[in-house]
KOLDOFI-725997 format. One record per atom (N, C-alpha, C, CB): x negated, y, z. Coordinates in steps of 0.2 Angstrom, whole numbers, plus 2048, in hexadecimal, padded with zeros to 3 digits. Atoms other than C-alpha are relative to their C-alpha. Glycine has a CB too. Example, Ala and Ser with C-alpha at 12.3 -4.5 7.8 and 13.67 -1.06 7.14 Angstrom:
7FC7FA800;7C27EA827;7FC806800;805800806;8047FA7FF;7BC7FB824;804805803;7FE8027F9;
This chain:
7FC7FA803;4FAEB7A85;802804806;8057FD7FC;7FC7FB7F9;500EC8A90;8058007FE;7FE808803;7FB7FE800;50FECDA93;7FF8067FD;8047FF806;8007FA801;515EDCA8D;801804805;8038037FC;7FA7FC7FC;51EEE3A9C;7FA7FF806;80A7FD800;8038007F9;518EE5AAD;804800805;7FC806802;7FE8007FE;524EE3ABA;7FF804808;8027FC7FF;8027FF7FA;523EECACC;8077FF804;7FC808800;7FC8017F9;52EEE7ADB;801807806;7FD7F9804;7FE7F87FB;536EF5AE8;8057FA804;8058087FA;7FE8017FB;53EEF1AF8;8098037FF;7FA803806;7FA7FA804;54CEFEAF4;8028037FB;7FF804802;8007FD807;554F06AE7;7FE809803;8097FF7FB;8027F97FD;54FF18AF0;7F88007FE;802801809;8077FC801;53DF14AED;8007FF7F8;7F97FE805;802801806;53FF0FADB;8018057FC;8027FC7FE;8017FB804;546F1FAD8;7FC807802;8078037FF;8057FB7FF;53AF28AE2;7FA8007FB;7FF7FE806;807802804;52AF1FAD6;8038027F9;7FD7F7801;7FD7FE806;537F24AC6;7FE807800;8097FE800;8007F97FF;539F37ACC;7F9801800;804802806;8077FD7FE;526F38AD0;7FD7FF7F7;7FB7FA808;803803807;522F30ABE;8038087FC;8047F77FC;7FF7F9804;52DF3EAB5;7FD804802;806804801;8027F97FC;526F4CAC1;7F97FF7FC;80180080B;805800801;514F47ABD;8008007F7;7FC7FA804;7FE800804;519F44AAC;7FE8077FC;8067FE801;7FF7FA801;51EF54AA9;7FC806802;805801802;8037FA7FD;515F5FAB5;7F57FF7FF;80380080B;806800801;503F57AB2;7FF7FA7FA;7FD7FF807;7FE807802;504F50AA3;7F77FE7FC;8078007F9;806803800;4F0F4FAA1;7FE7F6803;7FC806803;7FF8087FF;4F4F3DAA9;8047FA7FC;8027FF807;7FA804805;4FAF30A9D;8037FA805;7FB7FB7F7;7FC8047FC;506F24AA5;8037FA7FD;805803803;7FC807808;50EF12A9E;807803801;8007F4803;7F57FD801;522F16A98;8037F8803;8048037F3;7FC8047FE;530F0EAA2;8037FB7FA;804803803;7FD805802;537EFEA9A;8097FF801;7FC7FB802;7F98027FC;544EF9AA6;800805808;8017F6803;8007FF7FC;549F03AB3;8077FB807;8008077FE;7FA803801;553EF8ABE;80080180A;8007F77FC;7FD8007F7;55BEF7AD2;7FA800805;8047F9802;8068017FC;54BEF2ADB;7F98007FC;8027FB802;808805804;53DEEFACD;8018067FA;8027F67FC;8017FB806;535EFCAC0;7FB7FB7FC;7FC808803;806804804;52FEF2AB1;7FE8067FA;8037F87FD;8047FD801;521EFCAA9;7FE7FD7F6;7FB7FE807;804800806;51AEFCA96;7F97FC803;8008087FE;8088037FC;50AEEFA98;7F98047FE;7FD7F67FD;8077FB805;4F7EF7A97;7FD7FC804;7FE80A7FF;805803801;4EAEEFA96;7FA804803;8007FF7F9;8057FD7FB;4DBEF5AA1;7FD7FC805;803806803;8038007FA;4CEEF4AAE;802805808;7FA8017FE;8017F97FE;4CEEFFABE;7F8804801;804800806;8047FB801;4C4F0DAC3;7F87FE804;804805803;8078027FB;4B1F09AC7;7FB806801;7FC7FA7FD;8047FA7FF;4A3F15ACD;7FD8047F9;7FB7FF804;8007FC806;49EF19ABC;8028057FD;8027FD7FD;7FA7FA804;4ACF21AB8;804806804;8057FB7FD;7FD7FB7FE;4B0F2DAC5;8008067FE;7FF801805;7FF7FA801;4AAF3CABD;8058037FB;7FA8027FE;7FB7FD805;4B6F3BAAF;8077FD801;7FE7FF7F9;7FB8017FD;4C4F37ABB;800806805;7FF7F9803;7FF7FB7F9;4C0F44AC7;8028067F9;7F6803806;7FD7FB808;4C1F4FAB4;8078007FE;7FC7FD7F8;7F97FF802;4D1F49AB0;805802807;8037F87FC;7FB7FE7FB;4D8F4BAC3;80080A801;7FD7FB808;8017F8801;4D2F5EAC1;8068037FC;7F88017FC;7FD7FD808;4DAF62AB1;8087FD805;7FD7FB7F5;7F68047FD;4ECF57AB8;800805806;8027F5802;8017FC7FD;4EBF62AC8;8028077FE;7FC800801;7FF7F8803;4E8F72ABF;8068027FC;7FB8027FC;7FC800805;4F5F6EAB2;808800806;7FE7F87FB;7FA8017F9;502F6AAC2;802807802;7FC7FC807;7FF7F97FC;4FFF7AACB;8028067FB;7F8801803;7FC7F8807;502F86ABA;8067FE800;7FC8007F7;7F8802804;512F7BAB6;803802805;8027F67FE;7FB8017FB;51AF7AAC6;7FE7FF809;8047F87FD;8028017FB;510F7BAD6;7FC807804;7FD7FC7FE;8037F87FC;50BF8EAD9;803804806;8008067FA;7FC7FF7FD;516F92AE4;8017FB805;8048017FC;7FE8047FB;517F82AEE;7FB801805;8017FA7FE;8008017FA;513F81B01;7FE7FA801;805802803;8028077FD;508F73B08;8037FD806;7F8801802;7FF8017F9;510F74B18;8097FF7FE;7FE807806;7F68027FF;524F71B11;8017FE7F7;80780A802;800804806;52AF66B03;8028047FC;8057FA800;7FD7FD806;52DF6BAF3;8057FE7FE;7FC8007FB;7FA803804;53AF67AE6;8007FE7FA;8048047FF;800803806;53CF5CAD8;8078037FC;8007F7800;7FB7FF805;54AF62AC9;8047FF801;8017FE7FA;7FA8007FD;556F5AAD2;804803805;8007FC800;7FF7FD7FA;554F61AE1;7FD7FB805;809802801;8018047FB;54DF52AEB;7F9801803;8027F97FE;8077FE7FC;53FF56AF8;7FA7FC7FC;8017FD807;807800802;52DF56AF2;7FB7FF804;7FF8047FE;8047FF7F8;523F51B02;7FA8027FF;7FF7F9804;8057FC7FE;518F5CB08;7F97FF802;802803806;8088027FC;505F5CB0E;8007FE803;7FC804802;8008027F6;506F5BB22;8047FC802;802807805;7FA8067FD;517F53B26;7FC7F97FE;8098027FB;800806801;514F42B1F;7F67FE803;8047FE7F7;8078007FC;4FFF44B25;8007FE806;7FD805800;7FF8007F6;504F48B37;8037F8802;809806803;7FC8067FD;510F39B39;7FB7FA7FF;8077FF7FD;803806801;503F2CB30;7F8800806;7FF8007F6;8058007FC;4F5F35B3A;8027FE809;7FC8077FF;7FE8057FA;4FDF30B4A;8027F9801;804802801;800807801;502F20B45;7F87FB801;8027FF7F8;808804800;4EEF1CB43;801801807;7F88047FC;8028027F8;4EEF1FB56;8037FB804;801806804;7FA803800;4FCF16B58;7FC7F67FF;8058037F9;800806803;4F4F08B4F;7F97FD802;8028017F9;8078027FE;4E1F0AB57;7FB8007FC;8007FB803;8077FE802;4D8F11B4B;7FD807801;8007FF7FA;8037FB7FC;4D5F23B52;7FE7FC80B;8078077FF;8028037F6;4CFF1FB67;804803803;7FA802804;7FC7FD7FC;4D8F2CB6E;8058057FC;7FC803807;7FA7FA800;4E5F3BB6F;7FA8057FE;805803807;8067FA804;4D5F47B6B;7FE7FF7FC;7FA802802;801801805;4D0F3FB5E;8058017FA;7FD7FC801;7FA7FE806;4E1F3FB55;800809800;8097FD801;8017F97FE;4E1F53B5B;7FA8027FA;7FE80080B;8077FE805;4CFF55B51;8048007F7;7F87F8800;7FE80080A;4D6F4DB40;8068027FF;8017F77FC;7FA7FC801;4E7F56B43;7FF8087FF;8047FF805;8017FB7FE;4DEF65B46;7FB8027F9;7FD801807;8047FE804;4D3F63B36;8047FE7F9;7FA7FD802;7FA800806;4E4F5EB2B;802808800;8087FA801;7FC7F9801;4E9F70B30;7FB8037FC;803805808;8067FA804;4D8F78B2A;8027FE7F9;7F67FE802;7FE803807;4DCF6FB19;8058027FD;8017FA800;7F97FD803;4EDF77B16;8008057FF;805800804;7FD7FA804;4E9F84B0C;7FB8017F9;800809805;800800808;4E5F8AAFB;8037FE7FC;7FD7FD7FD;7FD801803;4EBF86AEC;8037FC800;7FE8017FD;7FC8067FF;4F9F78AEB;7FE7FB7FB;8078037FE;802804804;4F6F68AE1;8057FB802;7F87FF800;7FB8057FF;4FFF57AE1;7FA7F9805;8047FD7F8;802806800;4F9F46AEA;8037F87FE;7FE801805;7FF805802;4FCF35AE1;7FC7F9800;8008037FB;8028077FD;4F1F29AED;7FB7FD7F7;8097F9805;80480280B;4E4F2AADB;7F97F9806;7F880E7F9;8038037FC;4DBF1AAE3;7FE7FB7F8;8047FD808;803805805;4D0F0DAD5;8057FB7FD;7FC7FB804;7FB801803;4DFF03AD2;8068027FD;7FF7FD802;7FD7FE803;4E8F10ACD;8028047FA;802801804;8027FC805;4E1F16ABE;7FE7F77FC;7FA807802;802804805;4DEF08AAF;7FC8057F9;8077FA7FF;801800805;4D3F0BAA4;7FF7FD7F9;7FE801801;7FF803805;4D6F04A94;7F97FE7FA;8068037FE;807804804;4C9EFAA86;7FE8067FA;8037F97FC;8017F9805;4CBF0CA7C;7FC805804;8078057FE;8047FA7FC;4C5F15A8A;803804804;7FD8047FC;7FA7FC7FE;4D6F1FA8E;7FE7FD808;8087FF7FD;7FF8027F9;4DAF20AA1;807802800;7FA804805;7F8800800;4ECF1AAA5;801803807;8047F97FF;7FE7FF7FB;4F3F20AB5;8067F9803;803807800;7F88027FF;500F15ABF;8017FF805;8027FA7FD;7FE7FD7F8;507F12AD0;8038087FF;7F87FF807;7FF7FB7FB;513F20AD4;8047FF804;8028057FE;7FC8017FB;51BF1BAE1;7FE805805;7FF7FB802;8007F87FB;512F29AED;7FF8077FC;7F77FF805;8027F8800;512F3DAEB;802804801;8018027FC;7FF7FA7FC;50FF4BAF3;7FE804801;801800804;8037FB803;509F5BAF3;7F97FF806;805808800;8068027FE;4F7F5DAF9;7FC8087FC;7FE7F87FE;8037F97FF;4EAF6BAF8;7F97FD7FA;7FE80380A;803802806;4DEF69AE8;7F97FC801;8008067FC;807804800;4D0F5CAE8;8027F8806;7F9807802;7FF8057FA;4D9F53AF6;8007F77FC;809802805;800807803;4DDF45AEA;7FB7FB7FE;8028017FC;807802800;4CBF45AE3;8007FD803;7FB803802;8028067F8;4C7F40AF5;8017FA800;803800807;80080A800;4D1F31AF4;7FD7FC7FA;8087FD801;804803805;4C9F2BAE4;7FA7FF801;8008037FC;8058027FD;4B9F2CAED;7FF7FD807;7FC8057FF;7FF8077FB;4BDF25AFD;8037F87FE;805802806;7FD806802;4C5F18AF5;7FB7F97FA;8088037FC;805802803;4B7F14AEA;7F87FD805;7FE8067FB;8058007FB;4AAF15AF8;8057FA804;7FE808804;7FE8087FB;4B6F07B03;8037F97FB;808803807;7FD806802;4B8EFDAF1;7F77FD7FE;8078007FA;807802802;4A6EFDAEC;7F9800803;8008037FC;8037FF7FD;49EF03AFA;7F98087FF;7FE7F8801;8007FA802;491F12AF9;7FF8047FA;7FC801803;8017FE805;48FF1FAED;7FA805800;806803800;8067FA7FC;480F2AAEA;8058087FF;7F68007FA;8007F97FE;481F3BAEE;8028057FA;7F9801802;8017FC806;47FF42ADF;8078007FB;7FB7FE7FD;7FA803803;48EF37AD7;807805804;8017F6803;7FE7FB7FC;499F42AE4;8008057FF;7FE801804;8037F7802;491F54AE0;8047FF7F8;7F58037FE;7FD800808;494F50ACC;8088007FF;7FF7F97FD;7F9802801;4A5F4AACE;804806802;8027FB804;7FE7FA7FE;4AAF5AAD8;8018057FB;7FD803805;8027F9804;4A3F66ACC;8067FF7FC;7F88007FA;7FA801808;4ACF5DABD;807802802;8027F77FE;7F87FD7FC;4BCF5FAC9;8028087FF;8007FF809;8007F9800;4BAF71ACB;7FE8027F9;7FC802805;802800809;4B4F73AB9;8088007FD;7FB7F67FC;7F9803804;4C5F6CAB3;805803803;8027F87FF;7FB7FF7FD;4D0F71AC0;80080A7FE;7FF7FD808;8007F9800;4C9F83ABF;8028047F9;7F9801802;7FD800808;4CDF83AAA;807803802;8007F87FB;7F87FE802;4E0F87AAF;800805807;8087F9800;8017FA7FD;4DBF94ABC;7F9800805;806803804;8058027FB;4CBF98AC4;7FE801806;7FC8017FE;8028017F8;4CFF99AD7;8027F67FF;808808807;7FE809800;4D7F84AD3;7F87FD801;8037FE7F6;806803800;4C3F81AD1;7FA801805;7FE8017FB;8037FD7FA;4BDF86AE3;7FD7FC804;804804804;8038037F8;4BBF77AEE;7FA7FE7FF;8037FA803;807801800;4AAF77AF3;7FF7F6806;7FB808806;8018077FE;4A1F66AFC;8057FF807;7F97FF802;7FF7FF7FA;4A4F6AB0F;80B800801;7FB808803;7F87FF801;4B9F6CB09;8007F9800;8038047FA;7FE806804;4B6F5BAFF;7FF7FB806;7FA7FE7FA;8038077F9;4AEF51B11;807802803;7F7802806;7F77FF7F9;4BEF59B1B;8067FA7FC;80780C800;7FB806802;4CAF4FB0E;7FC7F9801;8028017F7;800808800;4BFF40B0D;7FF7FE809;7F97FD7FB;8008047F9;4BEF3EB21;807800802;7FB803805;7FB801800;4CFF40B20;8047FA7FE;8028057FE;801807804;4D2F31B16;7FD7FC803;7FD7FF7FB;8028057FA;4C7F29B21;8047FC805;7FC804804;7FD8017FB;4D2F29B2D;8097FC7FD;800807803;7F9801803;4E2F28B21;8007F87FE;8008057F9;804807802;4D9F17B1A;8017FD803;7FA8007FE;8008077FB;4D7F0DB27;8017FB802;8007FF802;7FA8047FF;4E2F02B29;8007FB7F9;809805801;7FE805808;4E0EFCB16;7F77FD7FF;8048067F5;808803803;4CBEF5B18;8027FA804;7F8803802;801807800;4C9EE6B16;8077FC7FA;8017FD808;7F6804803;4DCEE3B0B;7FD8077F9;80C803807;7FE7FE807;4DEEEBAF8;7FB8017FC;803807801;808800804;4CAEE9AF3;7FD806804;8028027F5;8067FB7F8;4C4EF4B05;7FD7FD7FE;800800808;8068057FC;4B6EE8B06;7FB803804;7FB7FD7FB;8047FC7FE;4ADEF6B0E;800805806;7FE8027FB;7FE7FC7FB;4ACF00B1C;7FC8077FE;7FF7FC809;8057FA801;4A5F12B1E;7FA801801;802804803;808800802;494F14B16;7FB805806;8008027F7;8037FB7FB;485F1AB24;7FE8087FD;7F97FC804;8027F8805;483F2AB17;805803803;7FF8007F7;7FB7FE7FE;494F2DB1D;805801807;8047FE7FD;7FE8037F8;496F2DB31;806805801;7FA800807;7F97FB7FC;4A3F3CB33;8067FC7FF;8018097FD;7FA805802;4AEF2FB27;8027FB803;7FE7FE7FA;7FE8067FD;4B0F24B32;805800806;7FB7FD801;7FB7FD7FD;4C0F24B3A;8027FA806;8088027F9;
């Protein structure tokens, strides 16, 4: 027999109201994403309405890349037209909205830090190709990775995890849904990739049609960005897989 409830543990009570606030915010501002409803909100621990689901498998990216399109587009009309990749935004209450670049920079240094870039020129390249990325239209990122989407035995697709969000530049999120699919499943054809984009742009571009722009060569800069961002988690969270030889720029 399940439980009804789900419980999730927090270190702090600051991040539990950070993953509360992000839930409203997405909630509200993209509500093409269904989410489970709080139960208990409590000091350290958010317990969750239970759902019943799998997560995300290759199959199913094109109509995950469809719904990350439309939630995007839906974001950016509600409450995102106006926002800056390069400086936090603001939630209703007023509490910072982290930005694109800021929290990038510090993690992409960290990887050097940590010995997954080689040198200072190499962080310099992928810092230099987070700046090419910082423009266009505004969008959110919510780390959309396989286990963070359940799909249920109806077929719906639940969202869950908010614990990260931050603003980001449209399709970036895609990306991590396909790098994250590619280091849990290992490769993807080609084609699975193209499709998934269109759909994105398709859906995204329904709530204005500059939202439906990014082409491939945009799509490879986020996912070798990821590349790099990633690294540190193969082999731990269902990685089994390193970067596939169809993908050598991805390899960070």
């Amino acid at each position: 027999m399940t439980s009804a409830h789900f419980t999730k543990f927090y270190e702090t009570p600051d991040q539990v109201s950070a993953a509360v606030r992000h839930h409203w915010w997405l909630t509200e501002h993209a509500h093409p994403l269904r989410l489970p409803t709080f139960v208990v909100i409590g000091h350290a621990s958010l317990t969750y309405q239970w759902v019943e689901g799998r997560p995300v498998q290759p199959e199913d990216l094109t109509a995950l890349a469809t719904l990350l399109g439309h939630a995007h587009g839906c974001a950016w009309a509600s409450d995102l037209q106006a926002a800056d990749l390069a400086r936090p935004h603001r939630f209703q209450d007023g509490t910072a909205f982290a930005d694109y670049l800021g929290p990038r920079r510090v993690a992409l240094q960290r990887r050097l830090e940590q010995g997954y870039l080689p040198n200072k020129a190499a962080l310099h390249a992928v810092l230099t190709l987070l700046e090419k990325t910082a423009e266009g239209p505004v969008s959110f990122y919510k780390d959309s990775n396989p286990r963070n989407f359940l799909i249920t035995p109806a077929g719906a697709v639940v969202t869950v995890d908010t614990d990260d969000l931050t603003l980001a530049p449209m399709a970036y999120d895609l990306a991590k849904l396909i790098a994250t699919l590619l280091l849990t499943y290992g490769s993807l054809p080609d084609d699975a990739i193209g499709t998934a984009l269109s759909a994105y742009n398709e859906a995204a571009g329904h709530h204005d049609i500059r939202l439906g722009a990014t082409d491939r060569p945009r799509l490879d800069d986020f996912l070798a960005l990821h590349a790099v961002l990633t690294a540190p988690y193969i082999g731990r969270n269902g990685y089994s897989y390193g970067w596939p030889p169809a993908y050598p720029r991805l390899r960070g």
